[in-house]
C-alpha positions as CSV (number, residue, x, y, z in Angstrom):
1,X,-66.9,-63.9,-10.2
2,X,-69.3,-65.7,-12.3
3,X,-67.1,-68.4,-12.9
4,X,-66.4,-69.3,-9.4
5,X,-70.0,-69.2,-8.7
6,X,-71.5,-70.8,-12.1
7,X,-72.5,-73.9,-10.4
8,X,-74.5,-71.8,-7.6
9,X,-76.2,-70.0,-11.3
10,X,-76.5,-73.4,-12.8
11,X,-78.5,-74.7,-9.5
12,X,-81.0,-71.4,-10.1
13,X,-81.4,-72.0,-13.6
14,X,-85.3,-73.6,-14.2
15,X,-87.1,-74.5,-16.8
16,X,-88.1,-73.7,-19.2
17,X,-84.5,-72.5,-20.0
18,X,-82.4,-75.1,-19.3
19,X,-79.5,-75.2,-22.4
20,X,-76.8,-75.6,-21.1
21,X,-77.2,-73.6,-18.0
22,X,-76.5,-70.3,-17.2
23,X,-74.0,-70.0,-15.5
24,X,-71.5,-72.1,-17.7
25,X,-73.1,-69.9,-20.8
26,X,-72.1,-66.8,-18.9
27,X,-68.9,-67.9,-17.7
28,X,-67.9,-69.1,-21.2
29,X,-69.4,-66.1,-23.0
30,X,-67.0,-63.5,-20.7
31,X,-64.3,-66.0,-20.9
32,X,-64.3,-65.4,-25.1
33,X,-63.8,-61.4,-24.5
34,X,-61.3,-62.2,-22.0
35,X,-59.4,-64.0,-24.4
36,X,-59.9,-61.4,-27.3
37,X,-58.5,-58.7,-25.0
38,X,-55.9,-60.6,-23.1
39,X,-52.8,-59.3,-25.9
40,X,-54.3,-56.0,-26.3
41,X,-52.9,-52.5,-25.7
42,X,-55.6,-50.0,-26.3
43,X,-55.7,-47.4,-24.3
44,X,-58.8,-45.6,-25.1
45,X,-62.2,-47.1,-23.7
46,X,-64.2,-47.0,-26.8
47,X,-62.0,-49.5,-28.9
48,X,-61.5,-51.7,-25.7
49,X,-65.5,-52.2,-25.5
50,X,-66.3,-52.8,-29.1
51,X,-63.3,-55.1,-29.4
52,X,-65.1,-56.7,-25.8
53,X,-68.3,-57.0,-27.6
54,X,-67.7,-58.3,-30.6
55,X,-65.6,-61.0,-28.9
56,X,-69.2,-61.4,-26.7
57,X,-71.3,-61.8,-29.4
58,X,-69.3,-64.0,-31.6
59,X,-68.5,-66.2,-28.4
60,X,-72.0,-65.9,-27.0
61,X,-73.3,-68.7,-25.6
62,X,-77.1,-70.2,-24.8
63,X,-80.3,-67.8,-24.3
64,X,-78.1,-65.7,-21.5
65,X,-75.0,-65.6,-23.2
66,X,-76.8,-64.2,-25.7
67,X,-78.4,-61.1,-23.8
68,X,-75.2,-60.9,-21.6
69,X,-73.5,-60.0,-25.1
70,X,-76.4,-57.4,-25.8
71,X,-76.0,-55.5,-22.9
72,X,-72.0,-55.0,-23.5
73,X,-72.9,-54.2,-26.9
74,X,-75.3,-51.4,-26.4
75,X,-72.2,-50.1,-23.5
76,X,-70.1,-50.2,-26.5
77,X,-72.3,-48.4,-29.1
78,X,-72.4,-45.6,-26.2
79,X,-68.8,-46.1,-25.8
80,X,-67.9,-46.1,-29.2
81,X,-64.9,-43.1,-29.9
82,X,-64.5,-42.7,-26.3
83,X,-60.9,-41.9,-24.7
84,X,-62.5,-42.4,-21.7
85,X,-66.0,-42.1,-19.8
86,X,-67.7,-40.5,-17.0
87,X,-70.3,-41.1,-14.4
88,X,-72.9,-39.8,-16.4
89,X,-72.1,-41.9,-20.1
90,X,-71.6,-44.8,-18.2
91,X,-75.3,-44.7,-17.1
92,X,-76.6,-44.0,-20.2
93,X,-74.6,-46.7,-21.6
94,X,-76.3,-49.6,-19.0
95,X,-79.4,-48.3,-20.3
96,X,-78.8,-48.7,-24.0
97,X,-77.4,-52.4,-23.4
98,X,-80.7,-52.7,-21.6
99,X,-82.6,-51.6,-24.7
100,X,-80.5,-53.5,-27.1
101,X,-81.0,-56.7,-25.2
102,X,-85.0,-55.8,-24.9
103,X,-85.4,-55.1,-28.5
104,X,-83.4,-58.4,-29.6
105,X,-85.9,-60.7,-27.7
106,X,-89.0,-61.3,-29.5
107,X,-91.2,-61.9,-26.2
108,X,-89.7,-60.2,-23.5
109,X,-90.2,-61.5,-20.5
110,X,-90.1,-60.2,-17.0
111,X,-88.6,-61.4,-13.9
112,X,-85.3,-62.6,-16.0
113,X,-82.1,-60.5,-16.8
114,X,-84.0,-57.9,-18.9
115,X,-86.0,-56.8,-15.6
116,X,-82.5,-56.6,-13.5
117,X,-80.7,-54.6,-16.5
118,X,-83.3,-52.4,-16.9
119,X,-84.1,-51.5,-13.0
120,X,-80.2,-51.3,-12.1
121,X,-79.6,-49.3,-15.6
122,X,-82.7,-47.0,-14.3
123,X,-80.8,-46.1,-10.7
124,X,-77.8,-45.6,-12.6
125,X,-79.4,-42.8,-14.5
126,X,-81.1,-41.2,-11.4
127,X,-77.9,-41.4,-9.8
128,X,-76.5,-39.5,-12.6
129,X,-79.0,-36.8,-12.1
130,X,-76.8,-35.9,-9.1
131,X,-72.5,-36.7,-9.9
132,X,-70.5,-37.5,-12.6
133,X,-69.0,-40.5,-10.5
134,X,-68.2,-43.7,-12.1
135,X,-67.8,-45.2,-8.8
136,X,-71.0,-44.2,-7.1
137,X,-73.3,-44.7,-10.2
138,X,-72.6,-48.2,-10.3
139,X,-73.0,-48.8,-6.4
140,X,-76.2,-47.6,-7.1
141,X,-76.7,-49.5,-10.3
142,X,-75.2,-52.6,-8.0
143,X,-77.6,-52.0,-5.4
144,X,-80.5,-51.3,-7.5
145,X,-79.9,-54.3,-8.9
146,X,-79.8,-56.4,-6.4
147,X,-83.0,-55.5,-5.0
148,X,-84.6,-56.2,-8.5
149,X,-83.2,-59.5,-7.9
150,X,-84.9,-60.4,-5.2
151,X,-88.2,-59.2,-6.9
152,X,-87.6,-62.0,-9.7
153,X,-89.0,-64.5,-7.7
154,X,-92.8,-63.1,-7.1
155,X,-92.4,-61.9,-10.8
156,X,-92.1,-65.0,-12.9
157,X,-94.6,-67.9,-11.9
158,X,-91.3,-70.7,-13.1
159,X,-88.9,-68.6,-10.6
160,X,-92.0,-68.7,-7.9
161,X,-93.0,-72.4,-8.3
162,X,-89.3,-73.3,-8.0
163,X,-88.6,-71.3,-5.1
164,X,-85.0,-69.0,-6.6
165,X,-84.5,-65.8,-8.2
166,X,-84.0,-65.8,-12.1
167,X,-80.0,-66.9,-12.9
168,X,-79.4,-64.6,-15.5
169,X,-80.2,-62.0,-13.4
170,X,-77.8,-63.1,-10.5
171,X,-75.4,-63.1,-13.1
172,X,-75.7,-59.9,-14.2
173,X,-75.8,-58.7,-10.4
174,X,-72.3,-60.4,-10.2
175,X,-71.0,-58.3,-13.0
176,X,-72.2,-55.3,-11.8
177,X,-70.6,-56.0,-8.3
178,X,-67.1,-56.9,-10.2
179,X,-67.4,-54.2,-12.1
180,X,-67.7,-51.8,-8.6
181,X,-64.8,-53.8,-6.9
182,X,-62.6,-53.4,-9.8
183,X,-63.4,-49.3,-9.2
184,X,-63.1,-49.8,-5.5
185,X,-59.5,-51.4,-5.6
186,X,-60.4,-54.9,-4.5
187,X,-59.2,-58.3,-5.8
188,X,-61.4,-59.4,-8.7
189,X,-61.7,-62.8,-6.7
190,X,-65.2,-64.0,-6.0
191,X,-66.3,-64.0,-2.3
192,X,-66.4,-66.7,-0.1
193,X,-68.9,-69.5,-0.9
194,X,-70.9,-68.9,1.6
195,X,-71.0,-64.9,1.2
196,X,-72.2,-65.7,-2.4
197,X,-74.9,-68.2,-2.0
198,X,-76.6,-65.8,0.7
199,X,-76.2,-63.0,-1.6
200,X,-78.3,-64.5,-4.9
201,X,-80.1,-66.9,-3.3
202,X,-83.7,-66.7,-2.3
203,X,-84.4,-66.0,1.6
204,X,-86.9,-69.1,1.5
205,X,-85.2,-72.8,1.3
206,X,-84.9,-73.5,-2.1
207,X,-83.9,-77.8,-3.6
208,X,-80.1,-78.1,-4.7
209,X,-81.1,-78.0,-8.1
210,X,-84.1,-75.9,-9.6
211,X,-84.9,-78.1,-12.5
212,X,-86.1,-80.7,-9.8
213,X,-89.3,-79.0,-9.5
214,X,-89.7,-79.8,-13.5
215,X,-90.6,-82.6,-15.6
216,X,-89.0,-82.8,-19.3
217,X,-92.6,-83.3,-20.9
218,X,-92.8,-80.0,-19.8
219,X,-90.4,-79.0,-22.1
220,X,-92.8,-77.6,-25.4
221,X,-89.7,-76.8,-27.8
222,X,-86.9,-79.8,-27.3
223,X,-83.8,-78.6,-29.3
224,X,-82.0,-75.3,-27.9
225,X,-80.5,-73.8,-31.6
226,X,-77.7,-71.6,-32.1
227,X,-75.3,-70.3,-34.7
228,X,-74.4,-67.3,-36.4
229,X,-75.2,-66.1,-39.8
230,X,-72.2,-64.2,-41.7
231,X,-74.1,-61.0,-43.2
232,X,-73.2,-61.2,-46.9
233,X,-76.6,-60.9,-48.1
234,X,-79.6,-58.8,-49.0
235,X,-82.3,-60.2,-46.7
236,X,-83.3,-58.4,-43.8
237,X,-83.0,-60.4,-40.1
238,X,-86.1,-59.6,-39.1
239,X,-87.6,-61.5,-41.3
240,X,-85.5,-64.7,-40.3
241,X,-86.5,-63.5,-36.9
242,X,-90.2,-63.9,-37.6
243,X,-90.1,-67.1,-39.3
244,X,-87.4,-68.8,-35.9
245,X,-90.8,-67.5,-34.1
246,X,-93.2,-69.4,-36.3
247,X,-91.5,-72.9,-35.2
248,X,-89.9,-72.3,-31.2
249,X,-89.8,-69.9,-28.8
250,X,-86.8,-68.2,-26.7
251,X,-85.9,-66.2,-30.0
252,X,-83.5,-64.0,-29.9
253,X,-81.7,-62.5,-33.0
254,X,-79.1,-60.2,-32.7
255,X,-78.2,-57.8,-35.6
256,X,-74.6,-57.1,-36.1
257,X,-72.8,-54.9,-38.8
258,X,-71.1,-58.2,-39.8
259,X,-73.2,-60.8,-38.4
260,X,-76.1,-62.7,-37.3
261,X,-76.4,-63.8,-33.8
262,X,-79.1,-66.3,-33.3
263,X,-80.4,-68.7,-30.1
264,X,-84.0,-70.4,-30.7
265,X,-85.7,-73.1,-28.7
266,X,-87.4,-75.4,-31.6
267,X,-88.6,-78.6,-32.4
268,X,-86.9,-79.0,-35.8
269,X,-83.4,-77.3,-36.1
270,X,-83.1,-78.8,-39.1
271,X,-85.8,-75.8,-40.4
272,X,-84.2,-73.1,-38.6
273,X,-80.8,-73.7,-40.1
274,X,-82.2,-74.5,-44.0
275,X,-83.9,-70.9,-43.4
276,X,-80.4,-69.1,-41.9
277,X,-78.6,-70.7,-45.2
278,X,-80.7,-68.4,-47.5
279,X,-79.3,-65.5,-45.0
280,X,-76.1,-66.5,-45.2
281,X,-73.2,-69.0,-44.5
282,X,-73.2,-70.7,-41.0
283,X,-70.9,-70.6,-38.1
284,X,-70.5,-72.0,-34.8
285,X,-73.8,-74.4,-35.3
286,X,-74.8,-76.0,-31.8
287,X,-77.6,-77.7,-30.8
288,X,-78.5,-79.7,-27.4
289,X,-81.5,-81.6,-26.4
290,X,-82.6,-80.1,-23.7
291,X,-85.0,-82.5,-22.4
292,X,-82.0,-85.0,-22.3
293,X,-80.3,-82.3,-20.6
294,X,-82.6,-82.5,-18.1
295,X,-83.2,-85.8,-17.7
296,X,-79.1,-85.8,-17.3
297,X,-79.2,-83.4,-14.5
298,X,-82.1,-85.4,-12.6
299,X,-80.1,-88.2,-13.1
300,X,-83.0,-90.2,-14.4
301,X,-83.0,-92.7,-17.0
302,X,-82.3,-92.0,-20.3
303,X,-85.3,-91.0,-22.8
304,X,-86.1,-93.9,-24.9
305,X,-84.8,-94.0,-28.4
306,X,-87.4,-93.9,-30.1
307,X,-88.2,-90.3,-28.7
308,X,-85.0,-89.0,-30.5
309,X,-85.9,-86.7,-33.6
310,X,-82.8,-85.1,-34.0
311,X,-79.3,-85.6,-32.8
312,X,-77.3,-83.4,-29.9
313,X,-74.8,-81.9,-31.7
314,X,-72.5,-80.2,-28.7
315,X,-69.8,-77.9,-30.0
316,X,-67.3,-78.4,-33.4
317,X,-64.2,-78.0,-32.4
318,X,-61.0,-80.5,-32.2
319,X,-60.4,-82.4,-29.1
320,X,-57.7,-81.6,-27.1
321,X,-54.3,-82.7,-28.3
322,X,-51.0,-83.3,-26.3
323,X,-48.9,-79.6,-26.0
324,X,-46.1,-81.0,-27.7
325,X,-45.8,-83.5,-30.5
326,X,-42.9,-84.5,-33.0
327,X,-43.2,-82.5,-36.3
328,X,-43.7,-85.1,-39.5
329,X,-43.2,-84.5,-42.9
330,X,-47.2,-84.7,-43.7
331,X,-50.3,-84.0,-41.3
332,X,-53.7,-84.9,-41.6
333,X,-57.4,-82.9,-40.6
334,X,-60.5,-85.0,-41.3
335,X,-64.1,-83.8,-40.3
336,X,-65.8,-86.1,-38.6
337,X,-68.3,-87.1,-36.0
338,X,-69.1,-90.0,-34.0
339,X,-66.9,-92.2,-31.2
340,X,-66.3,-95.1,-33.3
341,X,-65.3,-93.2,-36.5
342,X,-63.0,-90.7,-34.9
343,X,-61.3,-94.1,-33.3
344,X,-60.7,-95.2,-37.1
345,X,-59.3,-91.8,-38.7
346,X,-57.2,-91.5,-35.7
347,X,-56.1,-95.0,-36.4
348,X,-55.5,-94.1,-39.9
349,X,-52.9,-91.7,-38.6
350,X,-54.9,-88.5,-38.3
351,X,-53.7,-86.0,-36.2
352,X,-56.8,-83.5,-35.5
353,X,-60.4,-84.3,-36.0
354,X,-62.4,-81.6,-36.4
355,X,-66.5,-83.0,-35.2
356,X,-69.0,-82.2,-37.4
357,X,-71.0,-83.1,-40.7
358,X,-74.6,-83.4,-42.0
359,X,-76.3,-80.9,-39.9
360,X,-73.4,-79.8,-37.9
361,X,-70.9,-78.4,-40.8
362,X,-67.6,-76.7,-39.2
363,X,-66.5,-73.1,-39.9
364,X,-63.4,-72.5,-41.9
365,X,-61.9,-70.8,-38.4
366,X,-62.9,-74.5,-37.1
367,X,-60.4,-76.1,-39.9
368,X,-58.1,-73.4,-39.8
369,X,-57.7,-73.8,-36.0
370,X,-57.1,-77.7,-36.6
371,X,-54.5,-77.0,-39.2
372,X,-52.5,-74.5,-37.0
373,X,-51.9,-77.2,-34.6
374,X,-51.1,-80.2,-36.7
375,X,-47.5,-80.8,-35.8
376,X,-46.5,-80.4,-39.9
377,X,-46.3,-77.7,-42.8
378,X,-47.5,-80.1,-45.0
379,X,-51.7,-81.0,-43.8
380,X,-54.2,-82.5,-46.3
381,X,-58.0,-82.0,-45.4
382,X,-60.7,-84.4,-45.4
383,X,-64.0,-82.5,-45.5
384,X,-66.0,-86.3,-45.8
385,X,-69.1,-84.2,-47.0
386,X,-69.8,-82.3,-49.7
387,X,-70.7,-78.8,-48.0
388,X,-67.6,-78.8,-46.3
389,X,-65.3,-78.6,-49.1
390,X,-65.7,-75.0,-49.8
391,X,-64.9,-73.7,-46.3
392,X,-62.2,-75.7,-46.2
393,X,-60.9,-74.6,-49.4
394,X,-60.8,-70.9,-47.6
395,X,-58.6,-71.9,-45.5
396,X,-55.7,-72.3,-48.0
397,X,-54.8,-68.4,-48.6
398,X,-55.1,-68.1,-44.3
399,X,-52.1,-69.7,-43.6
400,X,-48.5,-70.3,-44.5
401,X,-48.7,-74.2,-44.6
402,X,-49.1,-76.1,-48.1
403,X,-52.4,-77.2,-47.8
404,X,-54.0,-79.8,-49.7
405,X,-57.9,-80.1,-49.5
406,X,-59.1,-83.7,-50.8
407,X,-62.7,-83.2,-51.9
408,X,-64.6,-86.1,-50.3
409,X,-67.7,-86.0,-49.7
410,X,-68.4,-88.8,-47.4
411,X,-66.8,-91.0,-44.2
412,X,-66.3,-94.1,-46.6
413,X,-64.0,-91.8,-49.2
414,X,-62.2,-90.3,-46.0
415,X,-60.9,-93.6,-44.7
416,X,-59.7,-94.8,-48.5
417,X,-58.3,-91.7,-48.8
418,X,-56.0,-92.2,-45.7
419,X,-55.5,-96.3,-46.8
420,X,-54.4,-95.3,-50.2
421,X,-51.2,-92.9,-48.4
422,X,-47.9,-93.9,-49.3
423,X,-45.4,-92.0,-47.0
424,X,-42.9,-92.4,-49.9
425,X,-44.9,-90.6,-52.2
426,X,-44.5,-86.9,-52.9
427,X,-47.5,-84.5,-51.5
428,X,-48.8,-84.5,-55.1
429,X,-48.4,-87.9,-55.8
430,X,-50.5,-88.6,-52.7
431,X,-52.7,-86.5,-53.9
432,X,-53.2,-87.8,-57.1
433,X,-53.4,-91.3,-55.5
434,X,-55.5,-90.3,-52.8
435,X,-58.4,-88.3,-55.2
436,X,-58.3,-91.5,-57.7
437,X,-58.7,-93.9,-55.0
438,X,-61.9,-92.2,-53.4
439,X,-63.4,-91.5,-56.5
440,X,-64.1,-95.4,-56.9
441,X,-65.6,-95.6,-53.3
442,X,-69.9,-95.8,-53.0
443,X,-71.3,-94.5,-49.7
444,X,-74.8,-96.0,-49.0
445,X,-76.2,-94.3,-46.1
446,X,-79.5,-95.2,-44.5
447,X,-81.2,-92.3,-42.5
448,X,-84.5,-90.5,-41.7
449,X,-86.7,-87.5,-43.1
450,X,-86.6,-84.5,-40.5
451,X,-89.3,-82.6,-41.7
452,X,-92.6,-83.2,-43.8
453,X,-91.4,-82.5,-47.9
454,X,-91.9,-83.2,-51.5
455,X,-88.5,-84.9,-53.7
456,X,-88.6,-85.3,-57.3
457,X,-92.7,-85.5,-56.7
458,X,-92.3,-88.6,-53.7
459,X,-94.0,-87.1,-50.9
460,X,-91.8,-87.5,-47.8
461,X,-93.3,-87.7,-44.4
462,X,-91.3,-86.8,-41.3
463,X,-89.6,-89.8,-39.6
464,X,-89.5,-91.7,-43.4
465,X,-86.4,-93.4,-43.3
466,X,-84.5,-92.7,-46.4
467,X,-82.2,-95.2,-48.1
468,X,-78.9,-93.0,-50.1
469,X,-76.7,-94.3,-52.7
470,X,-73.8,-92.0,-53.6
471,X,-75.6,-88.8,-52.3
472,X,-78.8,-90.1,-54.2
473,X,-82.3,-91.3,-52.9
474,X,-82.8,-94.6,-53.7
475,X,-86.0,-95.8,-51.3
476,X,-88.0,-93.7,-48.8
477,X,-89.7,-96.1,-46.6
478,X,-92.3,-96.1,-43.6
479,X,-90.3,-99.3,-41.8
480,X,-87.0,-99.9,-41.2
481,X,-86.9,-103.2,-42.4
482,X,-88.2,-102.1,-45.7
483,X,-85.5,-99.6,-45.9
484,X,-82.4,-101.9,-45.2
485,X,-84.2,-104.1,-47.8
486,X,-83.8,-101.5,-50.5
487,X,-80.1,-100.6,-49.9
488,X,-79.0,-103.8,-49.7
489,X,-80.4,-104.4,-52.8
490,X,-78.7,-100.9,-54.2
491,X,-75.1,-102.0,-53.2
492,X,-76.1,-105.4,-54.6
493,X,-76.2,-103.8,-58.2
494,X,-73.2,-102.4,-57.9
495,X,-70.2,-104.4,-60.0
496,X,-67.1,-106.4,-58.7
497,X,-67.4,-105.2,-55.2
498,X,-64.4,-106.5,-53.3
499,X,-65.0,-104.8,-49.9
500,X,-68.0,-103.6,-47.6
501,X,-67.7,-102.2,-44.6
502,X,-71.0,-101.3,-42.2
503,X,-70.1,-98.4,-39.3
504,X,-73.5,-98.4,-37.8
505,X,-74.3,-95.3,-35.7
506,X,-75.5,-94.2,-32.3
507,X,-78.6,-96.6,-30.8
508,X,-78.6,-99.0,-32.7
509,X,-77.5,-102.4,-31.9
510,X,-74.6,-104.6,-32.8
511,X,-77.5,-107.2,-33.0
512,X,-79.1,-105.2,-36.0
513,X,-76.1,-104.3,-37.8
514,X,-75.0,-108.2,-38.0
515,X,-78.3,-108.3,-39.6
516,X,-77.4,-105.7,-42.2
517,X,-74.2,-107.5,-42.8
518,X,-76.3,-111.0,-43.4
519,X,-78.3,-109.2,-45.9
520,X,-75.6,-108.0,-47.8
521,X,-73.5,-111.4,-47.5
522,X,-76.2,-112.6,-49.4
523,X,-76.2,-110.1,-52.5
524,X,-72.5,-110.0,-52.5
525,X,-71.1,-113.6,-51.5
526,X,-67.9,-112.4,-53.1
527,X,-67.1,-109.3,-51.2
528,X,-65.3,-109.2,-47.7
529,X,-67.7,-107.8,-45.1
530,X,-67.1,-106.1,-41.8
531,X,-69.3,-104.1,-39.2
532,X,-67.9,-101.5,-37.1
533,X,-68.9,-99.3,-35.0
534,X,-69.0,-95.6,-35.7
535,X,-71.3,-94.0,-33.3
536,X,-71.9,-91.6,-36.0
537,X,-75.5,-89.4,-35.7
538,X,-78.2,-89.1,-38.1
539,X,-77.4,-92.2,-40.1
540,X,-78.6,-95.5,-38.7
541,X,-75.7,-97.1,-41.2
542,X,-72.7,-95.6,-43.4
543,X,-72.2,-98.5,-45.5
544,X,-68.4,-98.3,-47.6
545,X,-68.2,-100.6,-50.8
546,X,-65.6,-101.1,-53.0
């Protein structure tokens, strides 16, 4: 039901919550337990709900996708060794998702999905009180619930300003209605469009979308941040809890036996994820400027560059690829990110790209996933950045292809890396070639400083650009002027350059990168120069010189 309806749930959702919208974060967090249970055969009810909500958590998705995953989490914990379950455990297991989801949220707040949970999980109980019926327990939890819904409007002053009942809560009024069709016999099939809009929406008149009431300056925190933290280490959450809610808001952290589930609303992601890494390795990284977002949905100008402090980083994953494709004798995964670049690996003969880098590094399931597909048994890897290269390397003992990873550590060693394959070479000939190649490539990167810190004693101010050499800080600078100064002169000093190319990223201009390229034509009249376009975030330029 909630993905024929998650329009109608993205329409309710308001600021300030607007990553991503609810309804496509329900649908899509339901959609990964669908898939985890679609080839399985259990027949007792206990292992069917943990196996639903681990598949929930791990697939979880913005600040509802999150608590939808709670609340089938706690139903599983209940659940858990069950052959099968009765009226009375069911109730008892809405209320524990209800309390799992409360005590995950650091500032609860009500007139949302915690408030529905908890009233419908309440009826439920009472009902209890009386029969052992699955059926009528969750009519009443259904009907409770609904009514709660209806309350969410006077509850929350956001909900009453925009005129609509919370959209996590409709959601989980939606599930609790499939759920008592299901019971009932019926098609699982949402109801008319009509039938639904009259059932979640708000008796007054509300506007087609309830972000219109909003301006993004109201927005406090900017950045909605996700990922999930593998639980290898000694540190308690809670204390990675305490510190998300020390720089955003909207924190939720969700404790697993084996991970780490965390959503935060934040100014500087960049913090939040150099604080997870002492938990932990990373997964499934995402994070989306939500002031764009709504700016996007207004359909209102674009926010000025200049009010950019961190890059949208969407989802790592490969783009889709044709279903069919003619097997060849070697394939090729590179990581990378940016329009322009993925154009030139894909070029290079590429098969799957795999987005992500600096900020955003992919998952070894990520790689894995993009290996699986490449139409070869032969794949080499191009991890391009430094802390890449050991999740890819896991990847080798997880499948039965020969799998060589090529350890470069930048975009510039990726592409040599592909220009130096000879398809008449052996794998480890290539491979020998390929690592001797790179090895004699500079990078020379120009960025900025996300955050306020201290580098081999230079004291480095947020929004300093820095100017990189090789993985090394050569200049930090207060203009940008000063900055392309300083690593033109850096490539400059390096010897018998033959060839420099400039992929300049996302905003800026063609107009300033042929200015780069005039700079550098003047400290290396020998070299060939080109400027391309890479579209790449975080750095301004990626400069290749060889």
């Amino acid at each position: 039901m909630i993905e024929e309806n998650k329009q109608k749930l993205n329409d309710l959702n308001v600021f300030p919550v607007p990553d991503g919208d609810t309804g496509t974060n329900m649908s899509l967090t339901l959609n990964a337990a669908s898939k985890a249970l679609e080839n399985r055969n259990d027949a007792d009810v206990g292992t069917i709900a943990d196996a639903a909500a681990m598949a929930l958590l791990r697939g979880a998705r913005g600040n509802s996708g999150v608590i939808l995953s709670l609340l089938f989490r706690g139903i599983a914990k209940t659940l858990k060794g069950s052959a099968d379950v009765g009226g009375i455990q069911f109730a008892n297991a809405l209320m524990a998702g209800t309390d799992a989801a409360y005590r995950a949220v650091m500032k609860p707040t009500e007139g949302t999905i915690l408030t529905v949970s908890k009233v419908a999980a309440g009826a439920a109980q009472m009902k209890a009180e009386t029969t052992d019926n699955c059926f009528e327990i969750i009519i009443a939890a259904y009907e409770a619930g609904k009514t709660a819904l209806s309350e969410t409007t006077k509850q929350n002053p956001v909900l009453a300003r925009a005129g609509v009942v919370d959209a996590g809560g409709a959601g989980w009024v939606m599930v609790l209605s499939t759920m008592m069709r299901v019971l009932r016999g019926d098609p699982t099939t949402a109801p008319a469009s009509g039938a639904a809009s009259a059932q979640y929406a708000p008796a007054q008149t509300a506007p087609a979308s309830a972000q219109a009431i909003f301006s993004a300056d109201e927005i406090t925190f900017a950045y909605c941040t996700e990922f999930i933290v593998d639980r290898k280490g000694s540190r308690e959450p809670m204390e990675l809890r305490a510190y998300l809610e020390g720089i955003g808001d909207c924190v939720v952290v969700v404790d697993d036996e084996e991970i780490i589930k965390v959503h935060v609303h934040t100014n500087d992601p960049g913090l939040a994820i150099q604080e997870a890494l002492t938990f932990g390795s990373l997964d499934r990284v995402k994070i989306e400027n939500m002031r764009l977002q709504h700016t996007e949905v207004m359909g209102l100008p674009g926010m000025p560059e200049e009010s950019m402090t961190f890059p949208e980083v969407t989802q790592l994953s490969s783009p889709a690829e044709p279903a069919e494709e003619p097997q060849v004798p070697v394939g090729f995964v590179a990581v990378v990110s940016g329009e322009g670049l993925c154009n030139v690996f894909r070029d290079l003969g590429v098969h799957r790209l795999v987005e992500g880098g600096q900020t955003m590094n992919p998952s070894t399931m990520d790689i894995l996933e993009a290996i699986e597909t490449v139409p070869s048994d032969v794949v080499f890897v191009l991890p391009n950045n430094k802390n890449i290269i050991m999740a890819a390397q896991q990847a080798i003992p997880l499948t039965e292809k020969t799998l060589y990873v090529l350890p470069t550590v930048s975009i510039p060693q990726g592409i040599t890396a592909m220009l130096t394959y000879d398809p008449e070479l052996l794998p480890e000939e290539n491979r020998a070639a390929m690592e001797a190649a790179f090895a004699a490539t500079h990078t020379a990167q120009l960025t900025y400083a996300a955050r306020d810190s201290n580098f081999d004693g230079q004291i480095i101010r947020e929004g300093d650009y820095l100017s990189l050499l090789d993985g090394k800080m050569v200049d930090v600078s207060h203009t940008e002027e000063r900055a392309v100064e300083r690593l033109v002169g850096s490539v400059g000093n390096l010897p018998e350059l033959a060839y420099i190319t400039i992929f300049y990223g996302e905003g800026v201009t063609e107009e300033r990168a042929d200015a780069v390229r005039a700079s550098l034509a003047r400290v290396c009249p020998n070299a060939e120069l080109t400027v391309l376009y890479g579209g790449q975030p975080i750095y301004y330029y990626i400069i290749s010189a060889e």
